[in-house]
C-alpha positions in Angstrom: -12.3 -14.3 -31.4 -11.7 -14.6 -28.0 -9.1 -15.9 -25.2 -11.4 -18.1 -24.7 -10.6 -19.7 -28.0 -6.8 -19.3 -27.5 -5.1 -19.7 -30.7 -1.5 -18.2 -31.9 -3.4 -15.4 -33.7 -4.9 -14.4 -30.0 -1.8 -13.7 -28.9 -0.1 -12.4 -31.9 -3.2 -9.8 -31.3 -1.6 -8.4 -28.6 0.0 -5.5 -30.1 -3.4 -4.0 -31.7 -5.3 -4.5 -27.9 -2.2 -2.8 -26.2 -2.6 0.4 -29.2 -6.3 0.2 -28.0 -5.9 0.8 -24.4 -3.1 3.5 -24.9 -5.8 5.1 -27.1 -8.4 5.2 -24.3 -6.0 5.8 -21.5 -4.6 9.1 -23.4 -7.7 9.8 -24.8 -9.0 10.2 -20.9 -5.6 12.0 -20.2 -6.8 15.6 -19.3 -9.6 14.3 -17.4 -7.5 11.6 -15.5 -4.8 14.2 -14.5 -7.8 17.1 -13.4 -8.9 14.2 -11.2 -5.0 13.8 -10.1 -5.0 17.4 -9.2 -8.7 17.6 -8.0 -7.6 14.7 -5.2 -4.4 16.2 -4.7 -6.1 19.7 -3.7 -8.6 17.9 -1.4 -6.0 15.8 1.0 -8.2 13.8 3.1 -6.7 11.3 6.0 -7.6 7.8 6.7 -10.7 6.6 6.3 -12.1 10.2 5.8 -11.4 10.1 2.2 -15.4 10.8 1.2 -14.1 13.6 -1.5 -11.7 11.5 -3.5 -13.7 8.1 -3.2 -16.4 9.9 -5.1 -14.4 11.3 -7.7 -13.0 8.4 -8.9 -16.4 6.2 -8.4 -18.3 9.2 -10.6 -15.3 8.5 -13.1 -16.0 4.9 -13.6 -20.1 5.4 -13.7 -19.5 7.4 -16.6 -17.0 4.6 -18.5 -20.2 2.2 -17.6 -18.5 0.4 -14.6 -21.0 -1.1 -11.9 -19.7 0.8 -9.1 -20.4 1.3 -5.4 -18.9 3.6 -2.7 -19.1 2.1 1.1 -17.7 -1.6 0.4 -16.7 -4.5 2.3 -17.7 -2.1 5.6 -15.8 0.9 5.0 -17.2 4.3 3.7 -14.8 5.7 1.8 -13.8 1.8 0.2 -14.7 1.6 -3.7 -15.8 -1.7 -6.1 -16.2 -1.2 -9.6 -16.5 -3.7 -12.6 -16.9 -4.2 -15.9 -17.1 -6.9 -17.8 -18.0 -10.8 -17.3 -14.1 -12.8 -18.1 -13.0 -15.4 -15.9 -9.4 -13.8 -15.5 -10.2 -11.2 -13.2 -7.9 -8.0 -12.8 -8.2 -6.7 -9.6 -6.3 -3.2 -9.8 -6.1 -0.7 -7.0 -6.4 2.8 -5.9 -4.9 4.4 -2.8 -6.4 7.8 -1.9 -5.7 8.6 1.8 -3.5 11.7 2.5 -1.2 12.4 5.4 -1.7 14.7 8.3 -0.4 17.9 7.7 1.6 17.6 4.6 -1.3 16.1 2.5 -0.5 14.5 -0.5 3.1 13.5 0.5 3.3 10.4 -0.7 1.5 10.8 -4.2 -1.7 8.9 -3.6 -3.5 10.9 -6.0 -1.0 9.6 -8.5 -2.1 5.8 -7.7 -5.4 6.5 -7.9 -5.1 7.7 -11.1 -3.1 5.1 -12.4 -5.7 3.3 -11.0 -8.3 4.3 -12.9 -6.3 4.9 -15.9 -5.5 1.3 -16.0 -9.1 0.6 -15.8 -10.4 2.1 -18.3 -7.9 1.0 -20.7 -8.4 -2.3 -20.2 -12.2 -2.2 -20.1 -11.7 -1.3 -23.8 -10.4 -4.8 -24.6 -12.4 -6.6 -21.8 -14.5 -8.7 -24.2 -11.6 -9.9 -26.9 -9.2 -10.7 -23.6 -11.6 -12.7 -21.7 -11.5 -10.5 -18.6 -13.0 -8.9 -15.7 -11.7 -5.8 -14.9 -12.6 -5.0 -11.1 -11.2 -1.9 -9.3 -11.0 -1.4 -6.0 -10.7 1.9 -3.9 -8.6 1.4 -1.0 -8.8 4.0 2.0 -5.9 4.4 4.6 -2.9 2.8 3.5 -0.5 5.4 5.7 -2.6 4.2 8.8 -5.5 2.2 10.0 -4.7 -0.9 6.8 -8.1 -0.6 4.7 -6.7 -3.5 2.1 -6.1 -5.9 5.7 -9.7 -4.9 6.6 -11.0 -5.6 2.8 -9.0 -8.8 2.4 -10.7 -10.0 5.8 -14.0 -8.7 3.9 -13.4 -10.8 1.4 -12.5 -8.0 -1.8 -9.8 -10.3 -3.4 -11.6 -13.8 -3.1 -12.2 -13.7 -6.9 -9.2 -12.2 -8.2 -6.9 -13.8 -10.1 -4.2 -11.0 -10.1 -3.8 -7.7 -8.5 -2.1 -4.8 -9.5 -1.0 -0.7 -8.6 1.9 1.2 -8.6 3.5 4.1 -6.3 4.8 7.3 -7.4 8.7 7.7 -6.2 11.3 10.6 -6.8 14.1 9.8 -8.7 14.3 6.9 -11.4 12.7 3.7 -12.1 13.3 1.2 -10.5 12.6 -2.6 -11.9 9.7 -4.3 -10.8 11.2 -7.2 -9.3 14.0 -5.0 -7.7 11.7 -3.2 -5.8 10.5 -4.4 -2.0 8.9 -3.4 1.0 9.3 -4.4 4.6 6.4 -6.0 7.2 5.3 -3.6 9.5 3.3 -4.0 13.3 2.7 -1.0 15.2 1.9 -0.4 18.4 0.6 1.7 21.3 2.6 1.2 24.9 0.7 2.7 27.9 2.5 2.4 31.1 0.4 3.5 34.4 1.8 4.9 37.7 1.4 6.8 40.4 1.4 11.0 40.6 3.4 12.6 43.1 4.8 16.4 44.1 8.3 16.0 42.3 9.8 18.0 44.9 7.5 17.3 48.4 7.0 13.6 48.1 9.1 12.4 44.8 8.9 8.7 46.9 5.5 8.8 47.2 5.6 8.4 42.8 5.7 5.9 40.8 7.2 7.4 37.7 5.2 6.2 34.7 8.1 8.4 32.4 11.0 6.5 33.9 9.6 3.4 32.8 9.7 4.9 29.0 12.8 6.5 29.4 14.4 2.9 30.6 12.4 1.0 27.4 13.3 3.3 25.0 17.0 3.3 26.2 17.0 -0.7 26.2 15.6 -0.7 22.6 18.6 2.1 21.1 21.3 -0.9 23.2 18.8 -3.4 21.5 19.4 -2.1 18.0 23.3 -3.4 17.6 21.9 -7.0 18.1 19.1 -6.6 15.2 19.1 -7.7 11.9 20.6 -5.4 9.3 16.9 -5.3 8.3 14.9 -4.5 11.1 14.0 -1.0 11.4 12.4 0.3 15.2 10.7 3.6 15.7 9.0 5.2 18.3 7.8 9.0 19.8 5.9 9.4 23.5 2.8 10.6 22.8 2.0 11.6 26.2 5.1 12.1 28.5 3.8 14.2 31.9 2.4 17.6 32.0 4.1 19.4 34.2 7.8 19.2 35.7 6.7 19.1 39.8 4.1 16.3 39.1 6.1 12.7 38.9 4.4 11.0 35.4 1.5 9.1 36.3 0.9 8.3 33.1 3.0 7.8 29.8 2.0 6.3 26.3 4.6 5.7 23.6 3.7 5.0 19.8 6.0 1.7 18.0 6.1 0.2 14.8 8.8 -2.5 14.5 9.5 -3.5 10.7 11.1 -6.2 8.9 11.6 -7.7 5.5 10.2 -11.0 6.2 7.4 -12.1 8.6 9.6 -14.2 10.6 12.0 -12.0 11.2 9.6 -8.9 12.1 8.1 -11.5 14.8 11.4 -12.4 16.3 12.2 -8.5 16.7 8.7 -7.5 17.6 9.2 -9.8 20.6 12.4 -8.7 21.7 11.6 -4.6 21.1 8.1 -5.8 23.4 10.3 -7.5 26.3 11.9 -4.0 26.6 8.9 -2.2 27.4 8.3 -4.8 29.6 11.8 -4.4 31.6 10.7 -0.4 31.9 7.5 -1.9 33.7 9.4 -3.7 35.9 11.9 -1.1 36.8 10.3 1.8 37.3 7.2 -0.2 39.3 5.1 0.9 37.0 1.8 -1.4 35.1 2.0 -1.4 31.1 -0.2 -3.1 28.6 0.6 -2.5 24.7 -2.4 -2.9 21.7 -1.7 -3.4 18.4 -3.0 -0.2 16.5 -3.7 -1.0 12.9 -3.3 -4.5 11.1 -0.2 -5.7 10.4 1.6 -5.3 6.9 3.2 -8.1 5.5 6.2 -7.6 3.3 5.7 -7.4 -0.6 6.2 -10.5 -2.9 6.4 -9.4 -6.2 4.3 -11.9 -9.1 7.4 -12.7 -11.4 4.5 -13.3 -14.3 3.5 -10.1 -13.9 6.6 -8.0 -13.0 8.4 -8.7 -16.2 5.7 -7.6 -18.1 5.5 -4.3 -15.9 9.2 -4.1 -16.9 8.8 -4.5 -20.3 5.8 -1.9 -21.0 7.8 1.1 -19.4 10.6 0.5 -21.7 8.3 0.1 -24.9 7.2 3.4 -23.2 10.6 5.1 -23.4 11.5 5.2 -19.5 14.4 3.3 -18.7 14.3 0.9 -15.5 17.6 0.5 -13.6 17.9 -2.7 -10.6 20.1 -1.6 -7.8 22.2 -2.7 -6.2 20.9 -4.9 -3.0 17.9 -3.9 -4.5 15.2 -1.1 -3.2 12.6 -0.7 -0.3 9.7 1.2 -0.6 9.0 1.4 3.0 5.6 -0.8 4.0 2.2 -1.2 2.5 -1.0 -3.5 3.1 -0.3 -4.2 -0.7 1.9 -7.2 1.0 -1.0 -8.7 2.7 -2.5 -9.2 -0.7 0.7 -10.3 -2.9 0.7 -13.1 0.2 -2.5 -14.3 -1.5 -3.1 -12.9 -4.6 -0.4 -12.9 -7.6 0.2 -9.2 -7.7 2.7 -6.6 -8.5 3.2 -3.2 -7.1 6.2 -1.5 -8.5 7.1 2.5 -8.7 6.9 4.9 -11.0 9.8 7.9 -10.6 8.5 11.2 -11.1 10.9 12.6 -12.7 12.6 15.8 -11.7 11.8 14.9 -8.1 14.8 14.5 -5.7 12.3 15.0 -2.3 12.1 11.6 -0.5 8.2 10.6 0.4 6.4 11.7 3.3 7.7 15.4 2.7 6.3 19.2 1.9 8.5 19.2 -1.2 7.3 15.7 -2.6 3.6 16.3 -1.8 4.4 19.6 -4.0 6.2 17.3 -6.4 2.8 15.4 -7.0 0.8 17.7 -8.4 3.6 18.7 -11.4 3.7 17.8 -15.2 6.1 14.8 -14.2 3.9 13.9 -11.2 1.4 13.6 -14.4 3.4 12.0 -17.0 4.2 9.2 -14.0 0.7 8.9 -13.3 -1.1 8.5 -17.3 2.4 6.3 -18.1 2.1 4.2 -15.0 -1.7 3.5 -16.3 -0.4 2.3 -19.5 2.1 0.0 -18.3 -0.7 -1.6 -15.3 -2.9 -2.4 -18.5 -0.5 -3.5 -20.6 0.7 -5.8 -17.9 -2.2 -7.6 -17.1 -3.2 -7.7 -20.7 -0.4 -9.7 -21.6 -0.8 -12.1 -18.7 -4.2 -12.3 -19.9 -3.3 -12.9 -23.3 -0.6 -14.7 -23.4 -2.3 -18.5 -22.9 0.6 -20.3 -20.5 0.6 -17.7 -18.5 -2.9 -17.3 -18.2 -3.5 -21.1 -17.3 -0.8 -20.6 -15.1 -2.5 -17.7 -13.4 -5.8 -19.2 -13.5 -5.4 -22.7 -11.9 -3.0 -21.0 -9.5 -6.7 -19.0 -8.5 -8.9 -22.5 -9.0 -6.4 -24.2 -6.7 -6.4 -21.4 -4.1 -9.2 -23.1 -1.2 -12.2 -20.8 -0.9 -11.8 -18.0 2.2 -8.2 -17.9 1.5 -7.6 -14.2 1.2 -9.8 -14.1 4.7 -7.4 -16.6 6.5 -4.5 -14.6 5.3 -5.6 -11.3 6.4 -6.6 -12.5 10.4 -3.1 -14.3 10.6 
């Protein structure tokens, strides 16, 4: 019997599918957490990821998936499938390290889940009525490969999409768990070089002008919303102190939770950088320097269900209070679209925030792998019971049949 035929008994079926994909997700266990570790010991940076992309693509040849490394124009992007349903669960895999610190923010653990997930529910694919489709997504720190995928069309026949992020601490519900839009930015202001001490009013100092911007963005900050985060560094400031700056160039990113919001601030942070123009004499221009994130929406179908599988898996999951921000991801441009989820899974043990030495150490421990086989479970059990469960799986699929063709292009360009 299949979904297809959806009767009480599919559903009360459940339970024996679920015990099937825990069976093949542990079964894989020691070769999913050597590929944890393998990617982990290999950091590679944004769209350089050649090492890990085939790793996990070799992984899902071998469990029969059609697969192919160098997708929707990026070389290091990965799409595999398996099987022919009409519900299609697009999961994903994150792989890109950070400069430096490598594996810093545990992308070796999502890519396991990942592929965890996958293979688990490629062991029910034919009873649930499914597709299961993975795609390997390269430089979510920088350069937004799931924006450039989405515009590629990746997610035009999903009908859900899921992955999860490793985090210190504890677990944190599903649908407590957020992330803020993010744009970032490159400021160049151009002046004129002088002798500091000959001819100083011969100069046009391209460093006063980003000394008076970034000044006017900290006095900025008290009118912002409680929300809005701004950050910058100069990136190139002057080389020596008796030659006036000719040239400066400062790095931004302005996030918000809400795309509204981010462009109101964006547009007051930018008319800063334009007063330092102005009062220094100098010329500026400013480029946007990787897609922009849009802030998470978490599928409430799918987030309970997420929820629900790591307690039947003995990890508790606490909401906070005001709930919890994981920073920003190009997961939000495709939750815009695409009913998805992308919750985190606490390492536990780990008390290191992201984006440090002692959490990129934290990744590659018997908690970092507990997270990582766990969080495969619970993707697989999530989706299966959206797939098997028939009113949310008619929900699901005429929310997909309604959704106009190109949609997932249209929302990445805007």
């Amino acid at each position: 019997m299949t979904i297809t035929e959806t009767t009480t008994a599919t559903y009360e079926g459940l339970g024996d599918l679920k015990q099937r994909i825990a069976d093949t997700i542990r079964a894989a266990e020691s070769r999913l957490i050597e590929i944890s570790h393998d990617i982990h010991d290999h950091p590679e940076t944004a769209f350089q990821e050649h090492h890990a992309a085939e790793v996990v693509a070799g992984a899902l040849r071998e469990a029969g998936f059609e697969t192919a490394v160098g997708v929707y124009g990026l070389e290091t992007a990965i799409e595999a499938s398996y099987g022919s349903g009409d519900f299609v669960v697009t999961l994903c895999s994150e792989y890109d390290a950070l400069p430096v610190i490598g594996h810093g923010c545990g992308h070796n653990i999502i890519a396991t889940a990942g592929l965890g997930a996958a293979l688990g529910l490629a062991a029910i694919a034919d009873e649930a009525g499914i597709t299961v489709k993975l795609l390997g997504t390269p430089a979510e720190e920088h350069g937004g490969g799931k924006v450039l995928m989405l515009e590629a069309g990746a997610w035009e026949d999903a009908t859900v999409s899921l992955m999860v992020h490793g985090a210190p601490g504890i677990d944190i519900r599903c649908d407590n768990f957020t992330s803020q839009a993010v744009d970032r930015f490159r400021i160049t202001y151009t002046g004129k070089a002088a002798h500091a001490a000959a001819a100083p009013t011969s100069g046009v100092n391209a460093l006063d002008a980003a000394t008076i911007a970034l000044t006017s963005v900290g006095l900025l900050r008290q009118q912002l919303g409680s929300g809005v985060r701004v950050a910058a560094v100069i990136a190139e400031g002057g080389e020596v102190t008796n030659i006036i700056p000719a040239h400066t160039v400062i790095e931004l990113e302005v996030r918000a939770f809400d795309l509204d919001e981010l462009t109101d601030a964006r547009r007051r942070v930018l008319a800063c950088f334009e007063a330092g123009a102005i009062a220094s004499g100098c010329t500026w221009e400013y480029v946007r320097t990787q897609p922009r994130y849009a802030n998470l929406k978490q599928e409430p179908l799918l987030s309970g269900a997420w929820n629900d599988a790591l307690a039947e898996l003995g990890r508790e999951t606490v909401a906070l209070p005001g709930g919890a921000t994981g920073g920003s991801t190009d997961m939000g441009n495709v939750s815009q679209v695409v009913p998805s989820i992308h919750p985190a899974i606490a390492v536990h043990g780990s008390s290191a925030p992201p984006h440090t030495v002692q959490f990129a150490a934290d990744a590659a421990t018997p908690a970092a792998d507990r997270a990582a086989i766990d969080a495969a479970i619970g993707l697989a059990w999530a989706a299966a019971t959206a797939a098997l469960t028939p009113s949310v799986r008619d929900q699901l699929l005429a929310r997909q049949a309604a959704r106009p063709a190109g949609a997932t292009r249209i929302a990445a360009e805007e």
